[in-house]
N, C-alpha and C positions, 0 to 999 in steps of 0.2 A: 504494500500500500504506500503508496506517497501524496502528502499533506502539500496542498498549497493554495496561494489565494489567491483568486483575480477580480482584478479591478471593471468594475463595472460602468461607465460612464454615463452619468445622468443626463435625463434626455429634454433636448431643448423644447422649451416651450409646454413642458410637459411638467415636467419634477424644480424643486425650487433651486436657486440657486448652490452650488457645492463644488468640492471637488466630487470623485466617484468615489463610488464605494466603493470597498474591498471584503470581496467571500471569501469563507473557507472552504474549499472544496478537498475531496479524498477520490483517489483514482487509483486502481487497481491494476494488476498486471495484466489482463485483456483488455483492458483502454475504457472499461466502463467508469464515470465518473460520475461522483454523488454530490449534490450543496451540504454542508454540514449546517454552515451558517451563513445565510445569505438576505436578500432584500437590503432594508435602509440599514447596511451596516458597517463599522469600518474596525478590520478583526489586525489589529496589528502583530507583534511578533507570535510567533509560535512554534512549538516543540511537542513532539511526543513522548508520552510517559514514559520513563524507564521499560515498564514491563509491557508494551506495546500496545496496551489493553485500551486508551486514551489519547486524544490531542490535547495539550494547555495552552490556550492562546489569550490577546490582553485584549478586551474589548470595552468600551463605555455604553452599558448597555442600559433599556427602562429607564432613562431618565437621573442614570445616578451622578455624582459630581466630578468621580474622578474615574479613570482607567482603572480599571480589575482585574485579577486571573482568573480565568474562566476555564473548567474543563468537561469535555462532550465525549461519550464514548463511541468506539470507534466503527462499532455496531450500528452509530444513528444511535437519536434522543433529543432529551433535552439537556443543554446547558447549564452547569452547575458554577455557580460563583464560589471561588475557595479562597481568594485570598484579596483584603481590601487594604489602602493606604492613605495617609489623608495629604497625601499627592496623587500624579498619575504615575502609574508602571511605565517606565520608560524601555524595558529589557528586562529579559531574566533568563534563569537556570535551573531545570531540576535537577536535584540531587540523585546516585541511584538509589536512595532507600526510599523514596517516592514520598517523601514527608516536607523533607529540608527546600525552601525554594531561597535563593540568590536570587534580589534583584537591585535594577535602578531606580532610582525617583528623586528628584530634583527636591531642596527643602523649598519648603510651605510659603507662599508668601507672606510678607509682614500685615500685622492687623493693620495696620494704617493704611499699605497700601489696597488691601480690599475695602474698606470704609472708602477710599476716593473712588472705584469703580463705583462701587454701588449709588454713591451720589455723582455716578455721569462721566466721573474724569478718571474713561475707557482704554487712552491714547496710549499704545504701544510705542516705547522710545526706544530703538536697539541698544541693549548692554545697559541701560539702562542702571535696571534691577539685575547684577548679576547673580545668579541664585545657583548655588554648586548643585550636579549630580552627585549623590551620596551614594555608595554599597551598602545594600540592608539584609540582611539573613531573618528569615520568618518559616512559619511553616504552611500548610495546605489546613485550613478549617481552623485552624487555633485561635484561643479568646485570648492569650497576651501579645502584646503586641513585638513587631519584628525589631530584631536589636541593629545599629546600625554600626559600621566600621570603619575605627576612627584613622582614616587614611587622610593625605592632605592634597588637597585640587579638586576638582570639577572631574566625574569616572566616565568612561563609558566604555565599548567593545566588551564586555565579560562573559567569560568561559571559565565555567568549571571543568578542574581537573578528571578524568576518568575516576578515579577513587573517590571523589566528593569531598576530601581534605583542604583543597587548595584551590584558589580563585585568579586567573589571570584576568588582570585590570589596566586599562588602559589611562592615564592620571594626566590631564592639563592642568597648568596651573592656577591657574582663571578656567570660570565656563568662557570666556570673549572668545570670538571668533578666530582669532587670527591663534588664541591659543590653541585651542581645537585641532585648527588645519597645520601647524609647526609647531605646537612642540609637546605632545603625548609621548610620554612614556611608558613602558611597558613593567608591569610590578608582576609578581606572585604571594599571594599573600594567604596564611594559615586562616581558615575560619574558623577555630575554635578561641586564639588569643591575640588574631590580628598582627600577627610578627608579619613583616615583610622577610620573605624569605630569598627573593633574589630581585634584582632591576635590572634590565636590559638596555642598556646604555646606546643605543642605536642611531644613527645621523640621518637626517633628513625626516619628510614629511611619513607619518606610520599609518600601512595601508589595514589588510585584514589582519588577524591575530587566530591561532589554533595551537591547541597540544597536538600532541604525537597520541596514537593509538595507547601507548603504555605511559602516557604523562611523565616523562622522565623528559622531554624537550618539547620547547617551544616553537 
């Protein structure tokens, strides 16, 4: 089976204004393919469970306020909401014990600055508000909430190691743009007490990121 989403293009004069939406769809190895999650909806990253039994993908669905993880079996169903943040999910990772999930989310912005939306002053100013991507570790359905890793910069590109121990993270030092695009670095870091266990000191602009099958290389 292979998981993926396609974009749907809303239709002029018909549907309100948007970008398109984005389905999950599931297609099998004689070419049949099935909508998992489709209509108004925009299903951003996604991964399959561990045990192949599921897909977990991050969608804002029913009206709620932030990006969620969401997972559908693979059978067809309904959608189960498993884990929520009072950001959006920007990326994540399932662990193999099918519990642990690794993800991104941006901190929360300041009460002041939502008290000025809400009275009208809406205007997006780039960089403005830099507001760091943070590494959080949580789990699937749990009622406390997810602890976060006290790394320093703005993260993103994260991959967990094959064994579920260790988290490759990508760290700018600013969220700004120019940091972003020049200068991420590449870290490893323990999830259990957050040690940075190696940095990859690399020149130039850093494109994808992956372990090796046996996580002994990056």
């Amino acid at each position: 089976l292979v998981a993926y989403t396609l974009q749907v293009p809303r239709r002029p004069w018909e549907d309100k204004d948007g970008p398109a939406w984005a389905e999950l769809h599931v297609v099998d190895a004689s070419g049949a393919d099935r909508t998992f999650v489709g209509g108004e909806v925009n299903v951003g990253a996604f991964a399959w469970t561990a045990d192949g039994r599921a897909i977990a993908f991050l969608a804002k669905r029913n009206g709620e306020a932030t990006t969620a993880l969401y997972t559908i079996p693979r059978d067809g169903g309904e959608a189960r909401r498993r884990l929520t943040h009072a950001s959006d999910l920007e990326g994540f990772e399932l662990a193999p014990d099918g519990r642990t999930v690794v993800f991104l989310s941006r901190d929360k912005k300041e009460k002041a600055s939502e008290e000025r939306i809400e009275h009208g002053f809406d205007r997006e100013v780039v960089e403005e508000e830099g507001r760091p991507v943070r590494v959080w570790v949580g789990e699937l359905d749990a009622t406390s909430p997810a602890r976060v890793l006290d790394l320093r910069g703005s993260a993103s590109e994260l991959h967990l190691a094959p064994q579920g121990d260790r988290v490759l993270v990508a760290l700018a030092p600013t969220p700004g743009i120019d940091d972003e695009y020049m200068a991420r670095k590449v870290q490893v870091v323990a999830l259990a007490d957050c040690r940075v266990l190696a940095r990859l000191d690399h020149e130039g602009k850093l494109g994808h990121t992956a372990w090796s099958p046996d996580g002994r290389q990056v």
